[in-house]
mmCIF file of the N, C-alpha and C atoms, coordinates in Angstrom:
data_MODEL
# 
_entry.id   MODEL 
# 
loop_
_atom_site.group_PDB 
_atom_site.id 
_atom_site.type_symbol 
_atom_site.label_atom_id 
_atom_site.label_alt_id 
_atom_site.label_comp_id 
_atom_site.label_asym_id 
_atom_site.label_entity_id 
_atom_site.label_seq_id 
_atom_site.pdbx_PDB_ins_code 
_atom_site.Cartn_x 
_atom_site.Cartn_y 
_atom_site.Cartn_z 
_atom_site.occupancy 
_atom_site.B_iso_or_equiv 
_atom_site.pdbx_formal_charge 
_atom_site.auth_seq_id 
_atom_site.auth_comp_id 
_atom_site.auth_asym_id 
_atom_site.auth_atom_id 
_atom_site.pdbx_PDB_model_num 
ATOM 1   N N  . UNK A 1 1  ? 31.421  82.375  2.449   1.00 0.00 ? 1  UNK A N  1 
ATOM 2   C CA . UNK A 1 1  ? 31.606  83.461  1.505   1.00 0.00 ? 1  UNK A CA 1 
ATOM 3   C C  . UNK A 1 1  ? 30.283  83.745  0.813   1.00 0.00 ? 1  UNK A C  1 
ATOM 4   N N  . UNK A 1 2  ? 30.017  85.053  0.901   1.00 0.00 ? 2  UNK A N  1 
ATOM 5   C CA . UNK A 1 2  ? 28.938  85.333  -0.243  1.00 0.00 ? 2  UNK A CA 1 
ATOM 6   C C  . UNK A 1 2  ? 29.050  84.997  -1.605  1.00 0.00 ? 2  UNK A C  1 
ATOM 7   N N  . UNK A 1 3  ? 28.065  85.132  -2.208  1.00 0.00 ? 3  UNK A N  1 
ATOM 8   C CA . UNK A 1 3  ? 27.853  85.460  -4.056  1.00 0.00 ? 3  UNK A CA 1 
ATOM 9   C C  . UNK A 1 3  ? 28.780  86.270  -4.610  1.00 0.00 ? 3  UNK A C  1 
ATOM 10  N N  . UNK A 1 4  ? 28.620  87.485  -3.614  1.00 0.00 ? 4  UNK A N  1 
ATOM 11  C CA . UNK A 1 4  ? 29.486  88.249  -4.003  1.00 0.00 ? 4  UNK A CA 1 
ATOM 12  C C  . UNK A 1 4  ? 30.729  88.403  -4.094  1.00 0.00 ? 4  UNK A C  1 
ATOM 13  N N  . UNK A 1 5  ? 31.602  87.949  -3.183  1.00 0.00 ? 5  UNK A N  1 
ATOM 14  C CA . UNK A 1 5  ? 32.950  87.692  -2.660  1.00 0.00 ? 5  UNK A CA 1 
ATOM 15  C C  . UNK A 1 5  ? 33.592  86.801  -4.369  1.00 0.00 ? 5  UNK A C  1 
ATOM 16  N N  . UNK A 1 6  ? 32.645  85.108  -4.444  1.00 0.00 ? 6  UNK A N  1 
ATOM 17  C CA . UNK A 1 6  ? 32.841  84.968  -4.996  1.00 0.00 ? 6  UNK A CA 1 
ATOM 18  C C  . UNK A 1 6  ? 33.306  85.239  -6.372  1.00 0.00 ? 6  UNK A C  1 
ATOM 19  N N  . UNK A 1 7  ? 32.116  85.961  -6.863  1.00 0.00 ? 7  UNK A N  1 
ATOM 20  C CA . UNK A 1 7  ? 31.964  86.478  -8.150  1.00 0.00 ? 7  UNK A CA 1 
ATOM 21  C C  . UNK A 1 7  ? 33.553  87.469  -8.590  1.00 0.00 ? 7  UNK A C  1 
ATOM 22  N N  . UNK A 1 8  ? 33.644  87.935  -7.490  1.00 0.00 ? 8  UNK A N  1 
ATOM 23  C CA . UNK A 1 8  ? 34.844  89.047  -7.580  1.00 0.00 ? 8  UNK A CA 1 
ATOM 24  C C  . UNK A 1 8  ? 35.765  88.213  -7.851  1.00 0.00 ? 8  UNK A C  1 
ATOM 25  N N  . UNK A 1 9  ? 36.318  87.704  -6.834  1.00 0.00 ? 9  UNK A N  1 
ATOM 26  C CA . UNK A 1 9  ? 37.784  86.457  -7.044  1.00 0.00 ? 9  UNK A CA 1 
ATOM 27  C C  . UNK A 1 9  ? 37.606  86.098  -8.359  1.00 0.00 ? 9  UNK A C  1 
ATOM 28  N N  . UNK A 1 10 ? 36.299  85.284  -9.040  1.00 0.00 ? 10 UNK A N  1 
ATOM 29  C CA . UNK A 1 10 ? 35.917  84.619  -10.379 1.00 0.00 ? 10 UNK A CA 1 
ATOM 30  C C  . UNK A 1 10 ? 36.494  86.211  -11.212 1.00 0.00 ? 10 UNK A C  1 
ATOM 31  N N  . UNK A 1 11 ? 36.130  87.148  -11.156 1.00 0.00 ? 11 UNK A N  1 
ATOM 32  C CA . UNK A 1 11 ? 36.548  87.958  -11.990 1.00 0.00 ? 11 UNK A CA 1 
ATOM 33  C C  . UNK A 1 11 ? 37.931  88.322  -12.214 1.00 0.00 ? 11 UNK A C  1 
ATOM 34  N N  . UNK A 1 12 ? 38.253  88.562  -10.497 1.00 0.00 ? 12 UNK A N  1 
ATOM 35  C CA . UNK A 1 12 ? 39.794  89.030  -10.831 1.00 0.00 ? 12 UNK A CA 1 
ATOM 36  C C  . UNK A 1 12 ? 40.491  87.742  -11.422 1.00 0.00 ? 12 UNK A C  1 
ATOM 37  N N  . UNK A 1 13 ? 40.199  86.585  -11.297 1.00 0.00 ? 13 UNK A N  1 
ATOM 38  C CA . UNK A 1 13 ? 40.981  85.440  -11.714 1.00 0.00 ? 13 UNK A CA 1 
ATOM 39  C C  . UNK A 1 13 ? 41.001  85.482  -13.325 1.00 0.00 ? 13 UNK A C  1 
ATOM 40  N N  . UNK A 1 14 ? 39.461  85.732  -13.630 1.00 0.00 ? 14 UNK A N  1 
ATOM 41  C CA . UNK A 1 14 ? 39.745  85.541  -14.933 1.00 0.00 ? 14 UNK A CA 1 
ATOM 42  C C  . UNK A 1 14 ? 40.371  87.044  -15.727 1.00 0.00 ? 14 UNK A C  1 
ATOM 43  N N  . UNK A 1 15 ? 40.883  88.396  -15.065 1.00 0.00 ? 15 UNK A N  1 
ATOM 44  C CA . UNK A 1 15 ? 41.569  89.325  -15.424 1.00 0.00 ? 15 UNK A CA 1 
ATOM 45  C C  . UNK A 1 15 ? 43.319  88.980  -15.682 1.00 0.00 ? 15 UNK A C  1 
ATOM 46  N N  . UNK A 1 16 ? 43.306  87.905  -14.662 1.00 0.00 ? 16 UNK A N  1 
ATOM 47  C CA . UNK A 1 16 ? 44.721  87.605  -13.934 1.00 0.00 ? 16 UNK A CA 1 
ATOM 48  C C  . UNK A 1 16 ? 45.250  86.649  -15.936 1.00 0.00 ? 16 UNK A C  1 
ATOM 49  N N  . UNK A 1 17 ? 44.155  86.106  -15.874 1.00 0.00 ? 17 UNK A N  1 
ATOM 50  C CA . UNK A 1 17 ? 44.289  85.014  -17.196 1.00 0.00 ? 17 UNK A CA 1 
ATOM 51  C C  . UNK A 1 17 ? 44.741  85.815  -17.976 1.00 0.00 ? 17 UNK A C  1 
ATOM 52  N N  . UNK A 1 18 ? 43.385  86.488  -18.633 1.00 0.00 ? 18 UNK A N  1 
ATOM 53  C CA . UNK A 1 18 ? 43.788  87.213  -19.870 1.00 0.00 ? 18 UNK A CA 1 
ATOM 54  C C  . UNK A 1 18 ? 45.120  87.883  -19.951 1.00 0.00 ? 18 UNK A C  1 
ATOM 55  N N  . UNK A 1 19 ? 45.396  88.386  -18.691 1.00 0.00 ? 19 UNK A N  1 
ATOM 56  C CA . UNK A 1 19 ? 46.548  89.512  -18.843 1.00 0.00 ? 19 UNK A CA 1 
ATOM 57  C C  . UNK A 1 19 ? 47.998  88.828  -18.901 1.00 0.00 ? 19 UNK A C  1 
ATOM 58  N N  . UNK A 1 20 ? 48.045  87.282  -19.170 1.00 0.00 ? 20 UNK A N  1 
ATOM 59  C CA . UNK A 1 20 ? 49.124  86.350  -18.473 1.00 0.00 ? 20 UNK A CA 1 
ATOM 60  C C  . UNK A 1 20 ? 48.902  86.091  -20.179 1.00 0.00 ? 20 UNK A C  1 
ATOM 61  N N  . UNK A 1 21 ? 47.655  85.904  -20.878 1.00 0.00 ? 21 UNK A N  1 
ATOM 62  C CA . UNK A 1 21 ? 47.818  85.214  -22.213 1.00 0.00 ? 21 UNK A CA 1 
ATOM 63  C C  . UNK A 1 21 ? 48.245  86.859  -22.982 1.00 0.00 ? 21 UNK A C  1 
ATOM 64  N N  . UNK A 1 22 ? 47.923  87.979  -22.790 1.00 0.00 ? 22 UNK A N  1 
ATOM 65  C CA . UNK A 1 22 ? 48.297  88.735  -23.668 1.00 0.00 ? 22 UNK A CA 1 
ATOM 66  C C  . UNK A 1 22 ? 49.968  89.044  -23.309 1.00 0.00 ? 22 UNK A C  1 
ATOM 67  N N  . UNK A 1 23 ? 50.179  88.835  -22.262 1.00 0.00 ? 23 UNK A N  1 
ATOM 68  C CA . UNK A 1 23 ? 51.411  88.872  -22.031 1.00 0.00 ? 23 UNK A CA 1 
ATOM 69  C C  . UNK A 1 23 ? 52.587  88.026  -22.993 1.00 0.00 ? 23 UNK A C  1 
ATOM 70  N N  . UNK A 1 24 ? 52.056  86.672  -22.602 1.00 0.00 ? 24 UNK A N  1 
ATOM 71  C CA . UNK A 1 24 ? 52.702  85.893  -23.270 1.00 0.00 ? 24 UNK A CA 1 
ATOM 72  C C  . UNK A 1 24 ? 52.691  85.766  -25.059 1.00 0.00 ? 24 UNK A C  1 
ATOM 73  N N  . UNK A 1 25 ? 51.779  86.433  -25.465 1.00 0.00 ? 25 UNK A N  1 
ATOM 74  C CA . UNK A 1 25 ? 51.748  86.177  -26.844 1.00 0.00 ? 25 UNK A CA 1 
ATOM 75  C C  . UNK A 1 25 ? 52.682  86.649  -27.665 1.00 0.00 ? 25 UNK A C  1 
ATOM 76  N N  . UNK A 1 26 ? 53.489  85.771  -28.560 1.00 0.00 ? 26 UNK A N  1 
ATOM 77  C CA . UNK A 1 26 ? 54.617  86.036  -29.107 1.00 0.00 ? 26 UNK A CA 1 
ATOM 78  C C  . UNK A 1 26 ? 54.145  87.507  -30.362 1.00 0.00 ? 26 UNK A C  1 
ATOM 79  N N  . UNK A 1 27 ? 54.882  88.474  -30.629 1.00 0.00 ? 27 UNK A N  1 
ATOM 80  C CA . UNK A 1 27 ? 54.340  89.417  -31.636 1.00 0.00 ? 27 UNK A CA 1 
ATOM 81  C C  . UNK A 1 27 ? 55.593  89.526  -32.214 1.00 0.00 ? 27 UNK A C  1 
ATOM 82  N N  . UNK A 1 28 ? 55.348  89.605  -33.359 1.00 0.00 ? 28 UNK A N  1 
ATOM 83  C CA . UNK A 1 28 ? 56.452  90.552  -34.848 1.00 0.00 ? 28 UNK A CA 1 
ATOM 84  C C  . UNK A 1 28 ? 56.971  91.465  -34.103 1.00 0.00 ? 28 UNK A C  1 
ATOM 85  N N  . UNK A 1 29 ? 58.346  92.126  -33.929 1.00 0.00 ? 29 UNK A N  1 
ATOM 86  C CA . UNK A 1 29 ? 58.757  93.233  -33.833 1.00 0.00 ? 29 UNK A CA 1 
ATOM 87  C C  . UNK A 1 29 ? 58.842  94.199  -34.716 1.00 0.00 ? 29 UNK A C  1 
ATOM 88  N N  . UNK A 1 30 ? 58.125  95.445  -34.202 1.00 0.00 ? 30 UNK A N  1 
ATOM 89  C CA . UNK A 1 30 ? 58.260  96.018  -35.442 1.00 0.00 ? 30 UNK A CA 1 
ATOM 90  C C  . UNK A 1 30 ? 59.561  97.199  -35.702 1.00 0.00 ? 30 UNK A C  1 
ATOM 91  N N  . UNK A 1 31 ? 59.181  97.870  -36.857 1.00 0.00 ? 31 UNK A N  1 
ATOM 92  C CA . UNK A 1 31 ? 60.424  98.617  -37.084 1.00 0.00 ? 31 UNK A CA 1 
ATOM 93  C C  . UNK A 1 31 ? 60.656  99.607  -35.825 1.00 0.00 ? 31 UNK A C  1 
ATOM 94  N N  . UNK A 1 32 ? 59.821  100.239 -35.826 1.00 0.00 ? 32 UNK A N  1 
ATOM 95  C CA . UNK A 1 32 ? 59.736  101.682 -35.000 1.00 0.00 ? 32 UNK A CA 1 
ATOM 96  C C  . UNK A 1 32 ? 60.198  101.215 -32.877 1.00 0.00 ? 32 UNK A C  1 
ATOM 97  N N  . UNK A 1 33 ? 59.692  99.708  -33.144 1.00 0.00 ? 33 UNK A N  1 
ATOM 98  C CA . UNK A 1 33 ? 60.195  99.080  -31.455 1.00 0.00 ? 33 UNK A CA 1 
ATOM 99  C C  . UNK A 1 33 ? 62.092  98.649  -31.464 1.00 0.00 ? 33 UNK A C  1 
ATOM 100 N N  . UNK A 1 34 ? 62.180  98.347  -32.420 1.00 0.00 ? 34 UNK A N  1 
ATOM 101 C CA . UNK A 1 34 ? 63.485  97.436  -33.053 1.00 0.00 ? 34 UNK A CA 1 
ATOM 102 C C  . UNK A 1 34 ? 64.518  98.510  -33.205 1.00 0.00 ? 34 UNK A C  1 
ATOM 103 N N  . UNK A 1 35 ? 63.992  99.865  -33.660 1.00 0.00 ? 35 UNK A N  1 
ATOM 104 C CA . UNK A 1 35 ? 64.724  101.634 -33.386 1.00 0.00 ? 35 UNK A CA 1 
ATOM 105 C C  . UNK A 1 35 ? 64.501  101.792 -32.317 1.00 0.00 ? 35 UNK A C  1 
ATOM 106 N N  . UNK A 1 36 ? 63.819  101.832 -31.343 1.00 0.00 ? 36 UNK A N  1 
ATOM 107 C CA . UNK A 1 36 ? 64.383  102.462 -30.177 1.00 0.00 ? 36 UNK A CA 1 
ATOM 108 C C  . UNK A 1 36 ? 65.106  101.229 -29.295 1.00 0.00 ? 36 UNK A C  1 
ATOM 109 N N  . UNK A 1 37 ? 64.840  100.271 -29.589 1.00 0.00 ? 37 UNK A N  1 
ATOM 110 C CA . UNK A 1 37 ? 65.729  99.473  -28.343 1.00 0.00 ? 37 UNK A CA 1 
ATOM 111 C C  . UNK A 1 37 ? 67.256  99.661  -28.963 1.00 0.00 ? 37 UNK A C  1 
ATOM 112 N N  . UNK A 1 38 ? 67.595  100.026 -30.536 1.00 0.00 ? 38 UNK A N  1 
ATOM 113 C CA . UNK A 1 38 ? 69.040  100.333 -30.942 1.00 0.00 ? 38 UNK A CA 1 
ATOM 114 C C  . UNK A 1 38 ? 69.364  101.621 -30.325 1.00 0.00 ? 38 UNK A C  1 
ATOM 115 N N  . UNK A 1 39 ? 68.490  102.587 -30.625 1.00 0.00 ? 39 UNK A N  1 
ATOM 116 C CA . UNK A 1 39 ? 68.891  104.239 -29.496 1.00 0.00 ? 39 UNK A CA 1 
ATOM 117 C C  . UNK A 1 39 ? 69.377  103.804 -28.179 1.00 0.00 ? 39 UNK A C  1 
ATOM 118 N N  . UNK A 1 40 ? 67.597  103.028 -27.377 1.00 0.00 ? 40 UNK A N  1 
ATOM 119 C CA . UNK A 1 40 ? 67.939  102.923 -25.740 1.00 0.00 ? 40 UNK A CA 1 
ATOM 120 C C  . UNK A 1 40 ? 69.163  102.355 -25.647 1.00 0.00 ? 40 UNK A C  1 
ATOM 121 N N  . UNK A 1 41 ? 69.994  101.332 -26.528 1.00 0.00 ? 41 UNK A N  1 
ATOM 122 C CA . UNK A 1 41 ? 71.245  100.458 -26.193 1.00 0.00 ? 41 UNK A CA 1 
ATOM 123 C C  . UNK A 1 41 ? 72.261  101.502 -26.390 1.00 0.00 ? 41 UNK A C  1 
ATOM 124 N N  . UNK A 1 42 ? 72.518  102.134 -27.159 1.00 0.00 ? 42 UNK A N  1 
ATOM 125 C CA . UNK A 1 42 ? 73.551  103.328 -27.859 1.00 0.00 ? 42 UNK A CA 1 
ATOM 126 C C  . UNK A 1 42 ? 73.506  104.403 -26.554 1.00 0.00 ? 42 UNK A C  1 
ATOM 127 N N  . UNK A 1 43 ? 72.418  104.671 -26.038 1.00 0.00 ? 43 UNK A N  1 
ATOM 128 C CA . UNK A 1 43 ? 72.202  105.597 -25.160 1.00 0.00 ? 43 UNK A CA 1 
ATOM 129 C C  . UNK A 1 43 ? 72.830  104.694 -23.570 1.00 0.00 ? 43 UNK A C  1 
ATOM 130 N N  . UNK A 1 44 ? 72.504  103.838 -23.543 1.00 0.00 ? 44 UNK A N  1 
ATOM 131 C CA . UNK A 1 44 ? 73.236  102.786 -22.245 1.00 0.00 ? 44 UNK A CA 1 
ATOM 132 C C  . UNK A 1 44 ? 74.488  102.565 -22.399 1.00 0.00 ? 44 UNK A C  1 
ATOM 133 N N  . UNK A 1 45 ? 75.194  103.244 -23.574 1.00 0.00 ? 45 UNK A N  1 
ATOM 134 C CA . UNK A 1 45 ? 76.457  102.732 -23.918 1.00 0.00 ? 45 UNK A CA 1 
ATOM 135 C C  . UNK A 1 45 ? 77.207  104.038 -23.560 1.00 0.00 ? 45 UNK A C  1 
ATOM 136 N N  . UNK A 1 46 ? 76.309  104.922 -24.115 1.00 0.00 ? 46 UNK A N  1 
ATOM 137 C CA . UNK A 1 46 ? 77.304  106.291 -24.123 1.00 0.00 ? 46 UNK A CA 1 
ATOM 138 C C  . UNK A 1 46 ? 77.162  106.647 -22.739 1.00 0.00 ? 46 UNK A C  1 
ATOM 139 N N  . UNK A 1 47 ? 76.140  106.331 -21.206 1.00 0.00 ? 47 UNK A N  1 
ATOM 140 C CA . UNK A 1 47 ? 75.757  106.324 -20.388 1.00 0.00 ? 47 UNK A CA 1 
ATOM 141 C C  . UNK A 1 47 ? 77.294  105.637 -19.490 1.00 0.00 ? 47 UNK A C  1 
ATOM 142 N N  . UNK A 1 48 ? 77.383  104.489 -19.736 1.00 0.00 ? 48 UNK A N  1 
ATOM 143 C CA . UNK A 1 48 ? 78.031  103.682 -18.921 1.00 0.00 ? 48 UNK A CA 1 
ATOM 144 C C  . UNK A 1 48 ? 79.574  103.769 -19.092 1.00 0.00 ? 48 UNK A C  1 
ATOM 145 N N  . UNK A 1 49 ? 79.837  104.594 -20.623 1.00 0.00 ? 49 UNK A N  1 
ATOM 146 C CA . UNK A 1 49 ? 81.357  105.306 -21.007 1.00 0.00 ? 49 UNK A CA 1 
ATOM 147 C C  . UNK A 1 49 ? 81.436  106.380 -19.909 1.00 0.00 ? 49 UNK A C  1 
ATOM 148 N N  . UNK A 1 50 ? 80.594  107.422 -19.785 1.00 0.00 ? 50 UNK A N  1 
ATOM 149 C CA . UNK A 1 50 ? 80.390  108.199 -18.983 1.00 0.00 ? 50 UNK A CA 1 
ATOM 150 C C  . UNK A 1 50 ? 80.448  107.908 -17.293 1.00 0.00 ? 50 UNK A C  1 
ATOM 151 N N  . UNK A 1 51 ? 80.019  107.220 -16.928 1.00 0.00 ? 51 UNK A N  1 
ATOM 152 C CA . UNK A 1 51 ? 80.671  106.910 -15.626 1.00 0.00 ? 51 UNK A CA 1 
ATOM 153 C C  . UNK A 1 51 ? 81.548  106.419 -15.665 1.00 0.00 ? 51 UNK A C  1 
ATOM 154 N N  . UNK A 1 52 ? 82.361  105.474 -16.433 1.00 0.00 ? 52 UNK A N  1 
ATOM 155 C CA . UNK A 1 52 ? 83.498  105.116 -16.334 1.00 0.00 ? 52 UNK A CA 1 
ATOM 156 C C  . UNK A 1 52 ? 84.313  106.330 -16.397 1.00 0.00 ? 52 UNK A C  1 
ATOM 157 N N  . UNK A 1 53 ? 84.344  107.220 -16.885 1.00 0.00 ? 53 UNK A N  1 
ATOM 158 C CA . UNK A 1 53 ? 85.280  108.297 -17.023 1.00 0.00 ? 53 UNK A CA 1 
ATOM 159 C C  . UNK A 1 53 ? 84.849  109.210 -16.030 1.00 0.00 ? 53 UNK A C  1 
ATOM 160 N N  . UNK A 1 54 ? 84.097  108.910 -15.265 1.00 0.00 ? 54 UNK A N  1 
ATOM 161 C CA . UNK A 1 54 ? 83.705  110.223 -13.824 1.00 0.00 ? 54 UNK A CA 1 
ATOM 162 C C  . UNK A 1 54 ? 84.546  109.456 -13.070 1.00 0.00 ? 54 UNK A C  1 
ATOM 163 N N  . UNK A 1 55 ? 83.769  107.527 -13.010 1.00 0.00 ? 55 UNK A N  1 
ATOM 164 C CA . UNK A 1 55 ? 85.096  107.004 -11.808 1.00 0.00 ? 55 UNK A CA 1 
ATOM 165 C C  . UNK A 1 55 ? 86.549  107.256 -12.069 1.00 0.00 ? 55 UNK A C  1 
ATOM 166 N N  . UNK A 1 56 ? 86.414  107.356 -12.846 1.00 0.00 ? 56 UNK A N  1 
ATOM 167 C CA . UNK A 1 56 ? 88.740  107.669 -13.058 1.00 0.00 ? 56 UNK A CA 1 
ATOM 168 C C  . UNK A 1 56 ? 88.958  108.872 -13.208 1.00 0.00 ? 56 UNK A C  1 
ATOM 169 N N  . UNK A 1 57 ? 87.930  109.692 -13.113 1.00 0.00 ? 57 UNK A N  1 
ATOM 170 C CA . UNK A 1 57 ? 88.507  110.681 -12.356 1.00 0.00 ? 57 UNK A CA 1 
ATOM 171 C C  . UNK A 1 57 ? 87.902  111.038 -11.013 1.00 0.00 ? 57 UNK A C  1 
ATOM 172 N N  . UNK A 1 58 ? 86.853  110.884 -10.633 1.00 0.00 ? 58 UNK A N  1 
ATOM 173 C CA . UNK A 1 58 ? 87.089  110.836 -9.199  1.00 0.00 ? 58 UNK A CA 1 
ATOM 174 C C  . UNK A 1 58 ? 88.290  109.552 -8.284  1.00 0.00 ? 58 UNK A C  1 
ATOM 175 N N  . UNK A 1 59 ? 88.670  108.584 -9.237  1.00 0.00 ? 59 UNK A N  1 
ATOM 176 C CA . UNK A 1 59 ? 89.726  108.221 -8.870  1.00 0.00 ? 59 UNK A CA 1 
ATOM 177 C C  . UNK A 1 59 ? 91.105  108.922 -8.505  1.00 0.00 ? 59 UNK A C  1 
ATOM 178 N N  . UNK A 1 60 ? 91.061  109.229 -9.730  1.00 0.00 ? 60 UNK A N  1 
ATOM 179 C CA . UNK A 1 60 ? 92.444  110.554 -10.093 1.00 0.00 ? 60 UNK A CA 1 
ATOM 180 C C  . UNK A 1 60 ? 92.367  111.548 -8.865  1.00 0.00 ? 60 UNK A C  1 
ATOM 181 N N  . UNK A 1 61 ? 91.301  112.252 -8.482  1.00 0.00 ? 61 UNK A N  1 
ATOM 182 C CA . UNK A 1 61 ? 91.385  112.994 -7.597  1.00 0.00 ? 61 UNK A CA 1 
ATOM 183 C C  . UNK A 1 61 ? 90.915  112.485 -5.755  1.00 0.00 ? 61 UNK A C  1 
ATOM 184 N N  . UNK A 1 62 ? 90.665  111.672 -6.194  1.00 0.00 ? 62 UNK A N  1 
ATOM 185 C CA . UNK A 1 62 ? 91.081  110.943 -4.581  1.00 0.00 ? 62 UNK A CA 1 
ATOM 186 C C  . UNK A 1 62 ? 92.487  110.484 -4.077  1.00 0.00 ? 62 UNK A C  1 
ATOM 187 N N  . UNK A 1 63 ? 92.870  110.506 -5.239  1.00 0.00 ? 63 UNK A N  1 
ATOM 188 C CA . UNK A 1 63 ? 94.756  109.739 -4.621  1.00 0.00 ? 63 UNK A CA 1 
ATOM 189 C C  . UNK A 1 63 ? 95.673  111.060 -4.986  1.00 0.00 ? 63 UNK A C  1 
ATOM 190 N N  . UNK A 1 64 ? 95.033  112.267 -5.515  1.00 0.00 ? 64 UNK A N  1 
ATOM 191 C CA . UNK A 1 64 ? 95.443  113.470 -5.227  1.00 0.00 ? 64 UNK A CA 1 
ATOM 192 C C  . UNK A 1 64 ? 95.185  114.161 -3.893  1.00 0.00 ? 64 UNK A C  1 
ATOM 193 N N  . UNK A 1 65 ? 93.902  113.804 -3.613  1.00 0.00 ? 65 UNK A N  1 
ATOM 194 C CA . UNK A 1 65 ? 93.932  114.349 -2.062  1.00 0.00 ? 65 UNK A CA 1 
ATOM 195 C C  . UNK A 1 65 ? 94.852  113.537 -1.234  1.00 0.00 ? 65 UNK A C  1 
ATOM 196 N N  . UNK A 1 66 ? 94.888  112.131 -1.407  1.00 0.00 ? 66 UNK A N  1 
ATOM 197 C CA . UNK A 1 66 ? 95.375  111.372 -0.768  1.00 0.00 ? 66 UNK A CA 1 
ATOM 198 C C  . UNK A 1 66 ? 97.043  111.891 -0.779  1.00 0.00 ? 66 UNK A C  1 
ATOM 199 N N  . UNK A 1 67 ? 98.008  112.413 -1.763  1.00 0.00 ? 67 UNK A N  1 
ATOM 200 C CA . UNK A 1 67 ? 99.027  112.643 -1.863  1.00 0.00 ? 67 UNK A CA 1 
ATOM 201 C C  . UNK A 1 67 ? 99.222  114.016 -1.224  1.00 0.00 ? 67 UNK A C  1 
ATOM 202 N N  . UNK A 1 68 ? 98.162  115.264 -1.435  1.00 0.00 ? 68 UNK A N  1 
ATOM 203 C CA . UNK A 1 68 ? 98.450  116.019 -0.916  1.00 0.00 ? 68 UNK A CA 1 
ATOM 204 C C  . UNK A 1 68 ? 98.634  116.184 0.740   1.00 0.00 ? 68 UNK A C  1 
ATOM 205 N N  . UNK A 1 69 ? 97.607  115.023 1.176   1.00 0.00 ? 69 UNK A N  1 
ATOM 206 C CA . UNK A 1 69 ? 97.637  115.005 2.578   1.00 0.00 ? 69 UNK A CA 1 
ATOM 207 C C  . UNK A 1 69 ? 98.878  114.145 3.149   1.00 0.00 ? 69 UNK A C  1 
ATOM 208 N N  . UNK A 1 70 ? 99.098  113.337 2.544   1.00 0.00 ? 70 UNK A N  1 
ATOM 209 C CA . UNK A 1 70 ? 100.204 112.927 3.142   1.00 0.00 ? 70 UNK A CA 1 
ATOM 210 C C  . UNK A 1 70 ? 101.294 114.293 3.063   1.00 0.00 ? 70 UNK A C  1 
ATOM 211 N N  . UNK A 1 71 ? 101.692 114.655 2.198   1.00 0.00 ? 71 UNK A N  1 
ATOM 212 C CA . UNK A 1 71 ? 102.838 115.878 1.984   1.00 0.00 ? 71 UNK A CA 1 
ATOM 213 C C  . UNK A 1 71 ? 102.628 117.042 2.962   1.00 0.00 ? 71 UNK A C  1 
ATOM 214 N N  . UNK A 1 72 ? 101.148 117.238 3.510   1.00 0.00 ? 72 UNK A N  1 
ATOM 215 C CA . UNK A 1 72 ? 100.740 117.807 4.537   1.00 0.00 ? 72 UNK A CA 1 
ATOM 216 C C  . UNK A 1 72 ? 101.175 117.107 6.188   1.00 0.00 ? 72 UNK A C  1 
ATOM 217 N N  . UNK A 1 73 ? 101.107 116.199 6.135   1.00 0.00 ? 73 UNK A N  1 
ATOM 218 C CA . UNK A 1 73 ? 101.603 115.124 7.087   1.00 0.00 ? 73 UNK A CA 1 
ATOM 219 C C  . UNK A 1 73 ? 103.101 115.334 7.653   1.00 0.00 ? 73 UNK A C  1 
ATOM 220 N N  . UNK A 1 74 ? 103.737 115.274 6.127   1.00 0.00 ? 74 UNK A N  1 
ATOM 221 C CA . UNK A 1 74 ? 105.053 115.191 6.083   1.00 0.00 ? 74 UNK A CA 1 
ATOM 222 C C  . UNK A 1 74 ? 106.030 116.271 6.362   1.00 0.00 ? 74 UNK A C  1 
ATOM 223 N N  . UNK A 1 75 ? 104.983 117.634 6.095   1.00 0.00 ? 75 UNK A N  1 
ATOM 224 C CA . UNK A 1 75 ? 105.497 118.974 6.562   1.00 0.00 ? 75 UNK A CA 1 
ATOM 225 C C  . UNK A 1 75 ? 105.809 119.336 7.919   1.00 0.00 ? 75 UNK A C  1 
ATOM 226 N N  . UNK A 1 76 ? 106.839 119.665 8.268   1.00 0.00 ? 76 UNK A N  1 
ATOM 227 C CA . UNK A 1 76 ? 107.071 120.537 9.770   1.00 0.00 ? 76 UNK A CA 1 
ATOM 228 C C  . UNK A 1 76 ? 106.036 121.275 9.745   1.00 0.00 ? 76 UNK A C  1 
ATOM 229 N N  . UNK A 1 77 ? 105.358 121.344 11.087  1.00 0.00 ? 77 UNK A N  1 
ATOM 230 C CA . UNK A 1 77 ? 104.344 122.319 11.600  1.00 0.00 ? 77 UNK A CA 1 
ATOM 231 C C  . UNK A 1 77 ? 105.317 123.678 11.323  1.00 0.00 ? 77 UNK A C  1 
ATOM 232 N N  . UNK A 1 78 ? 104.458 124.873 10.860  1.00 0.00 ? 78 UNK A N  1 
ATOM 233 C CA . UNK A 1 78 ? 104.582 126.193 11.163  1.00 0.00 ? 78 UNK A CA 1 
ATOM 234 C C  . UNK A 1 78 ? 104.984 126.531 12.635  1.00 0.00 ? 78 UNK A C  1 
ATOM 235 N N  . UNK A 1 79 ? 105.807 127.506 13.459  1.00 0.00 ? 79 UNK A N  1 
ATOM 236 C CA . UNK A 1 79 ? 105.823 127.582 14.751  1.00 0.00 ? 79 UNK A CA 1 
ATOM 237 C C  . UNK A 1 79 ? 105.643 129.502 14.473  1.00 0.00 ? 79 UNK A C  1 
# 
């Protein structure tokens, strides 16, 4: 390996560090972070009410098709 090769790896390694210690460093939460993770949660809530009420009714209307086709089934053909 060159000087160079080296030097790089030595760099990205020591990028890899820093970014692992700023990562890890415990911080205060503040007000303005501590408000939106209460919105983003309120917003995941009113989100996940919302599909629940699309699945029951695309429920609802799958076992309506399902009923109509049977009753279609069940009909004498037209002659």
């Amino acid at each position: 390996m060159t000087s160079e090769a080296l030097r790089k790896i030595l760099v990205a390694g020591a990028a890899v560090a820093a970014l692992s210690i700023v990562g890890c460093a415990k911080k205060a939460p503040d007000a303005a972070a501590s408000d939106a993770a209460s919105e983003a949660t309120a917003a995941a809530s009113d989100a996940a009410a919302a599909a629940s009420d699309a699945s029951v009714a695309a429920s609802s209307a799958a076992m309506a098709a399902s009923s109509a086709a049977g009753a279609m089934s069940a009909a004498p053909a037209a002659k």
